[in-house]
N, C-alpha and C positions, 0 to 999 in steps of 0.2 A: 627429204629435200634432194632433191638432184643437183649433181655437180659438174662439172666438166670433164671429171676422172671417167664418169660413166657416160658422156655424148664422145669423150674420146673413142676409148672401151668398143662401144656401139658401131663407129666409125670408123676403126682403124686408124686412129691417124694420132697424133702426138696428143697432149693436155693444151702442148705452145701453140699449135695451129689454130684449137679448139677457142683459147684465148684470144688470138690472134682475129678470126675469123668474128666474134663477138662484139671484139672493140673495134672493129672494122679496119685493120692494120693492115701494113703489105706484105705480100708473098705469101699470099693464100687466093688459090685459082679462083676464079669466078664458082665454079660446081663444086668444090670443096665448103666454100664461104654458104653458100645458099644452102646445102645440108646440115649442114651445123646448125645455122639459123632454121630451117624447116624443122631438123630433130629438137632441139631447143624449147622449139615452141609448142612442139608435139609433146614435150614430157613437162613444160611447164617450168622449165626451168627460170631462177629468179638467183641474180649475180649476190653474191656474197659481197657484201657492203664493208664488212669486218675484214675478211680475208683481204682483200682488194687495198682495204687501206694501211693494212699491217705491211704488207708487199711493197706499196710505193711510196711509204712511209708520209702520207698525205689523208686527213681523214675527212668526210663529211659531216660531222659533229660540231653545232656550235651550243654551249651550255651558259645557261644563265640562271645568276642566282636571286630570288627575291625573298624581300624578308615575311609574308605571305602569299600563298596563292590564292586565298579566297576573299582577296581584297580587289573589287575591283577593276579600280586603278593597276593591279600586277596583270591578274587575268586579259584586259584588253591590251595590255602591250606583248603577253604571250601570243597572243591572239594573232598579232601586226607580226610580230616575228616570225613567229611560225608558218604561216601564208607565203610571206615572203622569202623563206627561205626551201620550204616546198617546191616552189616557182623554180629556186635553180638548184634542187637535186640535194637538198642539204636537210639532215636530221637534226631536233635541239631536243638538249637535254634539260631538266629542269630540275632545279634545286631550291629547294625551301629552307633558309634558315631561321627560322622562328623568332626572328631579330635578334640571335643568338652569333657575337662575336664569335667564340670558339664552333660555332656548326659552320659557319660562313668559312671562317679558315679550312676546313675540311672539306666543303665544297670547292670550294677554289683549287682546291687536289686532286679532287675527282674530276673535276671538269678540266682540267689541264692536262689530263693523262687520260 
C-alpha cells in the first residue's frame, strides 16, 4: 500500500504538502497540487481511513448491534444502513449478539472505541 511518506519521498516535498495537496487545502501551488494528485493516482494510492481518523480524532465508523444477522428483519435494516451510510463516505461495523446480554455489553465497547 502506498502512503504519502513515499509520493513525498518521490516529490521532494514535505508529507504536509503531500497532505495538504490531497485534501485540497491552501498553500500548495497549482503544479505542486496536480503532481501529487497525477503521482497519487499513478501509484494507486487509497487514504488511510484509520490513520486519518486517529489524527483528527473524528472517525467514519458507525456500528450497530443486532441480536441476529440472519434474521431478516436485521439483515434489511443493515442493508438501509449500510447504503446510506456509503452515500456519505462512512464505514459500519456490525455486531451480533446472540440475544446475549453480556455479548451486547461487549459490543457496545467495541463499537464505541
Amino acid at each position: 500500500m502506498v502512503t504519502i511518506y513515499e509520493i513525498a519521498k518521490e516529490l521532494n516535498v514535505s508529507t504536509a504538502t503531500v497532505s495538504r495537496a490531497l485534501n485540497n487545502k491552501r498553500n500548495v501551488s497549482k503544479p505542486t497540487r496536480e503532481s501529487v494528485i497525477s503521482l497519487a493516482k499513478k501509484l494507486n494510492y487509497i487514504p488511510n481511513s484509520l490513520a486519518s481518523s486517529l489524527r483528527s480524532g473524528k472517525g467514519k465508523t458507525i456500528g450497530i448491534i443486532v441480536p441476529r444477522i440472519n434474521q431478516q428483519f436485521f439483515s434489511n435494516i443493515i442493508h438501509g444502513v449500510e447504503k446510506k451510510l456509503l452515500s456519505k463516505n462512512y464505514r459500519l461495523l456490525i455486531c451480533q449478539s446472540n440475544e446475549s446480554f453480556t455479548k451486547e455489553i461487549q459490543s457496545r465497547v467495541l463499537v464505541y472505541y
